[in-house]
C-alpha positions as CSV (number, residue, x, y, z in Angstrom):
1,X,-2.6,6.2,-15.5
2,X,1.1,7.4,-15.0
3,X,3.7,6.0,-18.1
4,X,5.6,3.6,-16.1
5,X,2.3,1.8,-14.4
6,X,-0.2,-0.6,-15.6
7,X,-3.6,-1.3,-14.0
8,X,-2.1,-4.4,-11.7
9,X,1.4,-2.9,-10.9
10,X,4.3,-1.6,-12.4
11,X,5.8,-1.4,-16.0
12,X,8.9,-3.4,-17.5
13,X,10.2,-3.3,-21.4
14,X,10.0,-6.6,-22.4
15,X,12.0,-8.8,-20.4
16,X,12.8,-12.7,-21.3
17,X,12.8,-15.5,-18.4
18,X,16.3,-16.2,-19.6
19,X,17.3,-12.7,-19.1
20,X,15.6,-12.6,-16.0
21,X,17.3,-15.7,-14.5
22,X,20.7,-14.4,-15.6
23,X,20.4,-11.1,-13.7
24,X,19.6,-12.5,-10.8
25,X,21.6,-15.7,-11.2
26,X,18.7,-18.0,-10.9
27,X,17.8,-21.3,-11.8
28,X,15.2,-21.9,-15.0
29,X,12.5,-24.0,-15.1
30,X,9.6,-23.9,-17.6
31,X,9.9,-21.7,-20.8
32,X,12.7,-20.1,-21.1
33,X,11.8,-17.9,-24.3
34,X,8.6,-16.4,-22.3
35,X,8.5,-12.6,-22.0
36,X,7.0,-10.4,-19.4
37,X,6.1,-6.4,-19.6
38,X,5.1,-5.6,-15.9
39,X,5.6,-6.6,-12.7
40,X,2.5,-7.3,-10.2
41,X,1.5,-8.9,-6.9
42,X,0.5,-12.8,-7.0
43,X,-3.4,-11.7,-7.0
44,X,-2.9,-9.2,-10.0
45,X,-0.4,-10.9,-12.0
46,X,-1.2,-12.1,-15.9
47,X,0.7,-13.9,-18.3
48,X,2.5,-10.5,-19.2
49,X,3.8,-10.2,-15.3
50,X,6.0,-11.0,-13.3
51,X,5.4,-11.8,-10.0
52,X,7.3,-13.4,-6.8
53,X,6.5,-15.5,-4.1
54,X,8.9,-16.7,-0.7
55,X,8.0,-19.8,0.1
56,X,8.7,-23.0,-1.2
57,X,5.3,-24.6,-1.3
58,X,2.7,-23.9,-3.6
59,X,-0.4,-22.7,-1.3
60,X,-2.6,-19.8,-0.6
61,X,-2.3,-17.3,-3.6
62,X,0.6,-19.2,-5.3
63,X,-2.4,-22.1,-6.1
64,X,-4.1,-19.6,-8.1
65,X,-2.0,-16.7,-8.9
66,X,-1.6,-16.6,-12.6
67,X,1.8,-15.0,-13.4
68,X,3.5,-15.3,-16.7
69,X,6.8,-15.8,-14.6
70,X,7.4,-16.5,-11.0
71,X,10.5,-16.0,-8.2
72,X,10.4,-18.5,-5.7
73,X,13.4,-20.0,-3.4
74,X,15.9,-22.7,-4.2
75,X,14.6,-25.6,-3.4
76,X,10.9,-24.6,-4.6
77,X,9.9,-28.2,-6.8
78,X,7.9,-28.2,-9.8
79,X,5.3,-26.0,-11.4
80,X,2.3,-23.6,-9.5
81,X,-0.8,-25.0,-11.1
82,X,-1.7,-21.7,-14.0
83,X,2.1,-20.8,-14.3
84,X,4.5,-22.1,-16.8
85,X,8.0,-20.8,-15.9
86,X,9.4,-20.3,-12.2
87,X,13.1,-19.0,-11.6
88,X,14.3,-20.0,-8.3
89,X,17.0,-17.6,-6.6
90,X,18.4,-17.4,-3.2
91,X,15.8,-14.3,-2.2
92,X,12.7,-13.7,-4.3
93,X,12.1,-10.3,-2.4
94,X,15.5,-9.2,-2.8
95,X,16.2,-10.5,-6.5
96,X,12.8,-8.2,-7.2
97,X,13.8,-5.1,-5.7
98,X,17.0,-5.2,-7.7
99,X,15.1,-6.1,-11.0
100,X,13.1,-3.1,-10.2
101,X,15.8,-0.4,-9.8
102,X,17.6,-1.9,-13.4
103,X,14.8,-2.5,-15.2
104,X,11.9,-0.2,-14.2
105,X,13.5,2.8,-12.4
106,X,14.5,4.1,-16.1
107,X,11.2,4.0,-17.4
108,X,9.9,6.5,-14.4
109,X,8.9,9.7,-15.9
110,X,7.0,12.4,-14.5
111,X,5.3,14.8,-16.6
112,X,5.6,18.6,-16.2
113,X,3.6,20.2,-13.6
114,X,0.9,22.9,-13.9
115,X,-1.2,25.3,-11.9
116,X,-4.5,26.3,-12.6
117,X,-5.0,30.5,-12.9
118,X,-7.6,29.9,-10.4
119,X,-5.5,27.8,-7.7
120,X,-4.5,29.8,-4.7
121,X,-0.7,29.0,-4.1
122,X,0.6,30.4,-0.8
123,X,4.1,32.0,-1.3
124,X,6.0,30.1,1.1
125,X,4.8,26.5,-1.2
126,X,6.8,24.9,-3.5
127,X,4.5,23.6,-6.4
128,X,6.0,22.0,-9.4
129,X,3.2,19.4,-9.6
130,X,-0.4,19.6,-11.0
131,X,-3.1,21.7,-9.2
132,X,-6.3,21.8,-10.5
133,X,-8.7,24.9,-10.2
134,X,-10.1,25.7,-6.8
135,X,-7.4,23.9,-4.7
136,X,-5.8,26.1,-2.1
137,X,-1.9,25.1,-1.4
138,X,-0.9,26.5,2.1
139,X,2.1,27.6,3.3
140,X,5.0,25.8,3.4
141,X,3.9,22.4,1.4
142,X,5.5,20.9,-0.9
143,X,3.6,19.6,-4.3
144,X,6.6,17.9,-6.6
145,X,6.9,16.8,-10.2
146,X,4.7,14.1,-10.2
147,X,2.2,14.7,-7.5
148,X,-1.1,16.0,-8.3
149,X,-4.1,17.8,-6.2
150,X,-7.6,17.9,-7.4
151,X,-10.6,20.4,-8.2
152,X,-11.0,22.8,-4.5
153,X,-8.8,20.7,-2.6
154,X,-6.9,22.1,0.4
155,X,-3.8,21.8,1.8
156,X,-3.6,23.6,5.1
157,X,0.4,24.6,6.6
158,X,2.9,22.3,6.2
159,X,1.5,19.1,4.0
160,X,4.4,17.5,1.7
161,X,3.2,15.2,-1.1
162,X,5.4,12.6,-2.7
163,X,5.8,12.0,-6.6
164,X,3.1,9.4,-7.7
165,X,0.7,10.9,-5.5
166,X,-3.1,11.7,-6.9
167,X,-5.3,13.7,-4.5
168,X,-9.4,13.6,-5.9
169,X,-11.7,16.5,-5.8
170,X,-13.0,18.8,-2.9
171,X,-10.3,16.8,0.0
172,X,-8.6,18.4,2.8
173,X,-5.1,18.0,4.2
174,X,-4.7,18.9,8.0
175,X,-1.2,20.6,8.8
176,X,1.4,18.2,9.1
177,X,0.4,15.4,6.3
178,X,2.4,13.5,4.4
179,X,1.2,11.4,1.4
180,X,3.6,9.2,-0.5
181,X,6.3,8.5,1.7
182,X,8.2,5.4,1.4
183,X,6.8,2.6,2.9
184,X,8.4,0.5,6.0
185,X,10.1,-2.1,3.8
186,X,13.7,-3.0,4.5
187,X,15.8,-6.3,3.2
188,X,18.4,-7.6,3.9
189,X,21.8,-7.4,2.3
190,X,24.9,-9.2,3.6
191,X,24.2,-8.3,7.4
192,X,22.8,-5.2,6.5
193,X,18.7,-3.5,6.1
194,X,18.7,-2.0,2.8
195,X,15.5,0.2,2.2
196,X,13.2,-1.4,-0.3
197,X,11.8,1.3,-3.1
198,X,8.2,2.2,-3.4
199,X,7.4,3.0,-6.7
200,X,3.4,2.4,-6.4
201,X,2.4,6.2,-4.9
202,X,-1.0,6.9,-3.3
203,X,-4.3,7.4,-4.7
204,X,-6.7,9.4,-2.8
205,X,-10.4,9.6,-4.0
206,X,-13.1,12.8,-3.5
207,X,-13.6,14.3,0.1
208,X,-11.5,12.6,1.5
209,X,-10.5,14.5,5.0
210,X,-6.7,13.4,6.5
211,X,-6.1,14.4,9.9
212,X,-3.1,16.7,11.2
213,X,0.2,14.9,11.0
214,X,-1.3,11.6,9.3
215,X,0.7,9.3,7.0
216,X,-0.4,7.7,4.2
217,X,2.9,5.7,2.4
218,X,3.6,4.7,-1.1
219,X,2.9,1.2,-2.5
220,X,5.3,-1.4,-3.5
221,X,4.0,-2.2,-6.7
222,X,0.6,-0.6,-6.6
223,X,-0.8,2.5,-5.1
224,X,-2.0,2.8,-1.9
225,X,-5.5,3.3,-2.5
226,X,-8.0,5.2,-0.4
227,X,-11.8,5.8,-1.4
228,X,-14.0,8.1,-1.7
229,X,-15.6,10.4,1.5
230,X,-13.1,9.0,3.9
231,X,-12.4,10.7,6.7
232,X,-9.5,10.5,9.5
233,X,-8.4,12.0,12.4
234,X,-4.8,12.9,13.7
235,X,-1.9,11.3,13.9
236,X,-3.3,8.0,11.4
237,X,-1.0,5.9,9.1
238,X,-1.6,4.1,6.8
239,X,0.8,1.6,5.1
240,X,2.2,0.7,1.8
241,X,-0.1,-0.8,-0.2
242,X,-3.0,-0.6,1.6
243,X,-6.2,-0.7,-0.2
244,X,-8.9,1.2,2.3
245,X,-12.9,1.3,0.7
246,X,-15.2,4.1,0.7
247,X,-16.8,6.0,3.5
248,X,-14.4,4.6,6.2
249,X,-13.9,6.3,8.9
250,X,-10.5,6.2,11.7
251,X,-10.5,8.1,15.0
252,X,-7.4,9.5,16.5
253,X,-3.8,7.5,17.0
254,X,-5.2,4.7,14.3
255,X,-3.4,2.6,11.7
256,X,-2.9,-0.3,9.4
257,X,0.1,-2.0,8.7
258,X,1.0,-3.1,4.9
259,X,-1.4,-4.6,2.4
260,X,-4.3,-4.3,4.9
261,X,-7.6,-4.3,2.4
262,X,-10.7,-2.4,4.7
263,X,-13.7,-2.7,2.9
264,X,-16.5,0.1,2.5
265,X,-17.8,1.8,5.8
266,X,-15.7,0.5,8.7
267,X,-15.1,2.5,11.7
268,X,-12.0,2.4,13.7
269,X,-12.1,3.4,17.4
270,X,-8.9,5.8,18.7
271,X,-5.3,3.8,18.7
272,X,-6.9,0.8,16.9
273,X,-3.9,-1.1,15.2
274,X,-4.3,-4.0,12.3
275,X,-1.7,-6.0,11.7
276,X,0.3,-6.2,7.8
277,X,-2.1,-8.0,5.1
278,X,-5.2,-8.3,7.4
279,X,-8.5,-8.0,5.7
280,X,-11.4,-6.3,7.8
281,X,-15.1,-6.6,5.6
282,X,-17.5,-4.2,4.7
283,X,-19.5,-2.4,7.5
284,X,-16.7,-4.0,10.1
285,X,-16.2,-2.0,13.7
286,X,-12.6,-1.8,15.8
287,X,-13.1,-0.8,18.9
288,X,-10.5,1.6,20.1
289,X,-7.0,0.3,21.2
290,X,-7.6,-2.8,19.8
291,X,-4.9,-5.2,18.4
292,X,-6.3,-6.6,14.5
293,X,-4.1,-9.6,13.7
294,X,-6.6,-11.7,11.9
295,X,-9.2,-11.0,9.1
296,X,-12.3,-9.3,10.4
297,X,-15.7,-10.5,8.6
298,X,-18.1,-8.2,7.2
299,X,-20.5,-6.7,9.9
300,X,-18.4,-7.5,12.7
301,X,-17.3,-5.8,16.0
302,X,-14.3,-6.7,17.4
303,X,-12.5,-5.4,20.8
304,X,-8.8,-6.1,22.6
305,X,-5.3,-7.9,21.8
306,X,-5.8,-10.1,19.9
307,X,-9.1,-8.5,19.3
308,X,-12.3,-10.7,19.1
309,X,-16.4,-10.6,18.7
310,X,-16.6,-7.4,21.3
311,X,-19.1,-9.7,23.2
312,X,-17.1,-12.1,23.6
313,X,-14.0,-9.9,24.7
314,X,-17.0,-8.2,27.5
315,X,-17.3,-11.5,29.3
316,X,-13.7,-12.0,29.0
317,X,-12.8,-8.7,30.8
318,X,-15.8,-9.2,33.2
319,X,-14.9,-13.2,34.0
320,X,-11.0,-11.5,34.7
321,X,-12.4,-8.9,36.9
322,X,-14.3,-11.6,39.0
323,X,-11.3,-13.0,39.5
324,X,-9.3,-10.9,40.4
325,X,-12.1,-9.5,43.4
326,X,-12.1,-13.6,44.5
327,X,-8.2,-13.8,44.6
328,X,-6.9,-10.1,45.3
């Protein structure tokens, strides 16, 4: 575990509510004297995080989220049922990213870098991360303070890791990779899309295989997380945050947007798309080119945009087809 993360999200020094509401000129309710030491989605938090939420009703994880201290919207009324002090502000998102580069950028520390004397480091690389014996860094990639590559892992021509990022044992890294990327997160400022930061990095477990020219991007406040014997194709993102399970598998051209959680041994077909904070269950299949915008149970196969029970999306395309041969 790096210095400046905790097992739900990211670290703070200890932080008052009142301090917290004066930095981002907010408006206390609850106990003012509580303290917080991290900062962690609404599913992670404890007592001893801070957490934010942007609506002004108290449903879906707000019900049961149990965060020492909360940012919500003006206008947000009372308490969420397990948490004791909310600060409303004008934007929760923004007021968190800016709490985040005061208060928790300083504490981001790297620690020095080292090569094993059995690592084979290509020339043309630029290594001043950890690489642990066996691996085999190709030419031209680029391991930095911070990022880490596991017992006989390769990286073929051209990979660039991010600081943050922790590659298991016995992976392989197509030319072209990158792995800890900033995310797609933007806010707004005034009239203006400021970038959001992306402290979380990207944890990749053993042999795992990442396609030529994938993406995997860092988390907001967690790692993007991606199991064990894994295995992708070209040309695959995946998106801040994600959390993708063991054994999955993604053809060609395929993606998920932000906070998508895939459980253990789902397939994707080629171009397969899932839409930001969509869960897909264990064992689940997307047929290729489909369009994922809701959750996915366990077991399932699902087909088209939006895509549905492939059965059901066969009869669809088949009753269209009739159709269209009665009324050319």
């Amino acid at each position: 575990m790096l210095a400046h993360r905790t097992e739900r999200g990211l670290r703070l020094n200890a932080l008052s509510a009142a301090s917290i509401a004066h930095h981002c000129e907010g408006l206390l309710e609850g106990d003012s004297a509580r303290e917080v030491t991290g900062v962690a989605p609404l599913s992670k938090a404890t007592s001893n995080d801070l957490a934010f939420w942007q609506q002004k009703d108290w449903v879906g994880e707000a019900r049961t989220t149990c965060a020492g201290i909360l940012l919500v919207p003006f206008g947000a009324e009372g308490l969420p049922p397990h948490v004791g002090t909310v600060i409303q502000v004008a934007d929760p998102y923004s007021a968190l990213c800016n709490l985040l580069q005061v208060f928790h950028e300083p504490l981001v520390e790297w620690k020095e870098g080292k090569i094993s004397w059995d690592a084979e480091v290509h020339p043309s690389a630029v290594v001043e991360g950890t690489v642990w014996p066996g691996a085999r860094i190709g030419p031209h990639c680029v391991v930095p303070l911070g990022a880490e590559v596991g017992w006989n892992t390769v990286l073929e021509a051209n990979v660039t890791l991010y600081p943050g990022v922790v590659l298991g044992n016995d992976c392989v890294l197509q030319a072209g990779v990158v792995v800890g990327s900033r995310g797609f997160g933007f806010r707004k400022d005034n009239s203006a899309w400021v970038a959001v930061p992306h402290y979380g990095g990207v944890e990749v477990g053993d042999r795992v295989h990442l396609g030529a020219n994938s993406v995997v991007a860092s988390g907001f406040l967690m790692p993007t997380r991606i199991g064990d014997d894994s295995k992708f194709d070209s040309f695959v993102q995946i998106g801040h945050h994600s959390q993708i399970g063991v054994r999955v598998m993604m053809a060609s051209g395929a993606g998920v947007a932000g906070g998508v959680w895939v459980g253990d041994d789902c397939a994707f077909g080629g171009a397969a798309q899932v839409a930001e904070h969509v869960r897909i269950g264990a064992g689940a299949q997307i047929a290729a080119k489909s369009g994922v915008s809701h959750d996915v149970p366990a077991g399932a196969i699902v087909a088209g945009f939006p895509a549905e029970p492939i059965a059901q999306w066969r009869r669809a395309v088949l009753a269209l087809r009739k159709l269209a041969e009665k009324h050319p």
